[in-house]
N, C-alpha and C positions, 0 to 999 in steps of 0.2 A: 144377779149378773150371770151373764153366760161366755165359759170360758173358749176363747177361739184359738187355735191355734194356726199359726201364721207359718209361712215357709216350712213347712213341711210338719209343723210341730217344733221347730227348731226354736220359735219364741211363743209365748204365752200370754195373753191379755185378755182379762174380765170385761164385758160391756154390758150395759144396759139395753134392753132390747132384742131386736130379731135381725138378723144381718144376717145378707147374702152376698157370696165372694163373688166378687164383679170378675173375676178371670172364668165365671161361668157364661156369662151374657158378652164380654168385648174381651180384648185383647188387653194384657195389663205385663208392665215392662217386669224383665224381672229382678229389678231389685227392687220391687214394689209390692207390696200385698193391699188390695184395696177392697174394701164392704163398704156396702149401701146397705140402710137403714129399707125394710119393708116396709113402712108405714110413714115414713117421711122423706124429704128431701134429702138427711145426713147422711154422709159419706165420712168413712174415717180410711185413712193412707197412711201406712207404716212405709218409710222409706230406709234404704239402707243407702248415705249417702260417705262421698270422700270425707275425711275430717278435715275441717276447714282451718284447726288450729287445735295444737293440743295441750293445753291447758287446762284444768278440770274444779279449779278454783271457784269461788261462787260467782266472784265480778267476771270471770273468763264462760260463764258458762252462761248468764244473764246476758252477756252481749253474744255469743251464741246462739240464744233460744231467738234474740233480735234480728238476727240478721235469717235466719231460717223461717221466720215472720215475717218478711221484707222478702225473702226469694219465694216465697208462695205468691204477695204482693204481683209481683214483679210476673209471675208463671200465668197467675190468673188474669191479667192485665187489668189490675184495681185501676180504676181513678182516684181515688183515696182508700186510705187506708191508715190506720192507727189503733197502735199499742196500748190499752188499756191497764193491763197489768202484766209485769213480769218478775218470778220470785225464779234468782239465782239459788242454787245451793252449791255445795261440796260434791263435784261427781267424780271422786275417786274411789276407787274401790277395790277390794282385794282381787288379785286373781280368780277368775272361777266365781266368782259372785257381780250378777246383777248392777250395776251403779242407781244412783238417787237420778231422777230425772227434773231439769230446770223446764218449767211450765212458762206459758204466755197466753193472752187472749185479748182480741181487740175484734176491730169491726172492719171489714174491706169492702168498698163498692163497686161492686164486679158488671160488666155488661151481662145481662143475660140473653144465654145462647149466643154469646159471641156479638150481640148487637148493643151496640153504646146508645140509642133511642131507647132501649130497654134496659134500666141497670136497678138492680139490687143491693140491699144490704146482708153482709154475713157475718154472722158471727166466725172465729178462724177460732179458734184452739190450737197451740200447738208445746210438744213435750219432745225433748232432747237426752240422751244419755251419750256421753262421750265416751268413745273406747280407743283411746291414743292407742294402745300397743296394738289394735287390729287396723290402723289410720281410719277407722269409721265415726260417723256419726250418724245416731239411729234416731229418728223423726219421724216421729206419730202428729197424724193432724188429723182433725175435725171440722169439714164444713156446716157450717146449721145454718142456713137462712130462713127456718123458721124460728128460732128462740125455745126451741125442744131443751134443748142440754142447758147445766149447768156449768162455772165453773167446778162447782165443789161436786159435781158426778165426773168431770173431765178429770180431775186431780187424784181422785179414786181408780182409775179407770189405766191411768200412767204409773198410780204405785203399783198398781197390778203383774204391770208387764211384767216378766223373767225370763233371763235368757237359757233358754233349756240347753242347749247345743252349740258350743263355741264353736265347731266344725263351723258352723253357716260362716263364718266370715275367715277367710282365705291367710 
């Protein structure tokens, strides 16, 4: 696994593979760190989003990882789209330490390149860590529309993460 550092070094995540930070080739927002895979289609997106609710409970945090599954849904404009598996945990955590990340993966059928005559399947991954006292919620996703990843490389990949640098979040 090779370790990438995201916003500045500010978070840290192990991945499988060879990834190049897409903020070299396009324009990438910046509460977003985004890598594309060199040898595949995969693209993984750490987002730094509002916290949609703060709860950090396992049931508050599985409908969490759902609804953050659903607004990818919604972003990529699936025609279908479904939840395969989603494992809530406990995402509280002491100050100054990292929380447990709630995981999900299912399948969306996306237009490709924007055209609905052309539409694929994808695999989505997506990994959540709530940080109520900064009001974020921090969302790692994975596209793979070829069937490259696993879940059990995805789940390795989100225990990884660490948040190096509370400064990043205001």
């Amino acid at each position: 696994m090779t370790l990438q550092r995201l916003f500045g070094g500010a978070i840290t995540l192990a991945l499988d593979g060879d990834y190049l930070d897409a903020s070299l080739v396009r324009q990438v927002p910046d509460n977003q760190e985004v890598l594309l895979a060199r040898d595949s289609n995969v693209s993984v997106i750490l987002e730094v989003l509002q916290c949609v609710a703060p709860a950090t409970d396992a049931h508050a945090m599985e409908q969490g990882v759902r609804y953050h599954f659903d607004s990818l849904a919604h972003d990529n404009s699936a025609v279908s789209s479904v939840v395969e598996a989603a494992d809530g945990v406990d995402g509280a955590a002491p100050a100054g330490q990292t929380p447990s990340a709630a995981t999900a993966h299912g399948r969306q059928t996306v237009p490709k390149f924007g055209k609905h005559a052309d539409e694929e399947q994808v695999t989505i991954y997506v990994a959540l860590w709530r940080l109520p006292a900064k009001n974020v919620d921090l969302v790692l996703s994975l596209n793979d529309p070829e069937g490259r990843v696993t879940a059990a490389q995805f789940r390795a990949a989100a225990a990884s993460l660490r948040i190096e640098d509370w400064g990043l979040f205001p």
